[in-house]
C-alpha positions as CSV (number, residue, x, y, z in Angstrom):
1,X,0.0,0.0,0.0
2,X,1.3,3.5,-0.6
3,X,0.7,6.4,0.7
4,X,0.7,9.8,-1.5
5,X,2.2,12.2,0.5
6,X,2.0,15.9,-1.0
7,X,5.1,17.5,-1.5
8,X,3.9,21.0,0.4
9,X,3.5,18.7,3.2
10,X,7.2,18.1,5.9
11,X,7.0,14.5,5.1
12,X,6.3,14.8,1.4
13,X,8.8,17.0,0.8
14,X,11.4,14.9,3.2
15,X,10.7,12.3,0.7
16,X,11.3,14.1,-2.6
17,X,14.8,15.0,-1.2
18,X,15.7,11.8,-0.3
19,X,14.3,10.6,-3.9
20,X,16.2,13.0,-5.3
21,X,19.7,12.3,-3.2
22,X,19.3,8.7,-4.0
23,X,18.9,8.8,-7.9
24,X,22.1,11.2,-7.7
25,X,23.6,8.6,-6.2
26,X,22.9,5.8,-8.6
27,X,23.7,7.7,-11.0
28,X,27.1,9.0,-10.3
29,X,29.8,6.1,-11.0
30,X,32.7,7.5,-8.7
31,X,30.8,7.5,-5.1
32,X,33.4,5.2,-3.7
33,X,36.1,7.9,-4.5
34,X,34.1,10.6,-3.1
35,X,33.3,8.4,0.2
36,X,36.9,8.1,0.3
37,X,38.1,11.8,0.0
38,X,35.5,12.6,2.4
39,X,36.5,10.0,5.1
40,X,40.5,11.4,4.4
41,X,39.3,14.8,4.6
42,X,37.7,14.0,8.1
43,X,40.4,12.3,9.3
44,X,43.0,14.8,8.7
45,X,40.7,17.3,10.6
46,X,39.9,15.4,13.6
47,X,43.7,14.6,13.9
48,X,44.5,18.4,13.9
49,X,41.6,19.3,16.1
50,X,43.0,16.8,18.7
51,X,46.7,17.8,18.1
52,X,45.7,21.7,18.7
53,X,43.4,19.9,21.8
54,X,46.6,18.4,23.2
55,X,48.7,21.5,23.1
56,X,46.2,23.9,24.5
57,X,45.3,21.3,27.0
58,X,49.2,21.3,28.3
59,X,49.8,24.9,28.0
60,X,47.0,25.6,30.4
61,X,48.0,23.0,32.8
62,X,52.1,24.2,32.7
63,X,50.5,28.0,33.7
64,X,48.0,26.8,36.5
65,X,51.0,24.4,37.8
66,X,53.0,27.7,38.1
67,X,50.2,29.9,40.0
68,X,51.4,30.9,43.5
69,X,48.7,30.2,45.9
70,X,49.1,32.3,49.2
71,X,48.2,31.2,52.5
72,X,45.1,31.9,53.7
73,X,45.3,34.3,56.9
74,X,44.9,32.6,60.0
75,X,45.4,29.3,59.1
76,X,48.2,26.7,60.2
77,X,51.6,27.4,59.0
């Protein structure tokens, strides 16, 4: 049974995108080399984002390690 869904409607026109997406991708014949350069492209980013992570992460611990807490008054020497 199918259901005609008008494309003015959120779900009809959720549909015609995804019927559209999906005969794009049948009909391109290099989606595996896309996929690929895509998955690279992430990879290279998420290693930079942790690498820039890493060195922010230890220049903010090597300045708090350096603060100079005082004593508080009154307390125990």
């Amino acid at each position: 049974m199918s259901t005609y869904l008008p494309p003015s409607s959120p779900h009809g026109y959720l549909v015609l995108l995804l019927q559209a997406r999906l005969e794009r991708a049948r009909a391109s014949s290099e989606r595996g080399a896309s996929a690929m350069e895509f998955v690279i492209i992430t990879a290279v980013l998420v290693a930079l984002a942790a690498a820039v992570g890493v060195i922010i992460y230890n220049m903010v611990t090597d300045k708090a390690e350096n603060i100079e807490i005082p004593d508080t008054p009154g307390g125990n020497p």
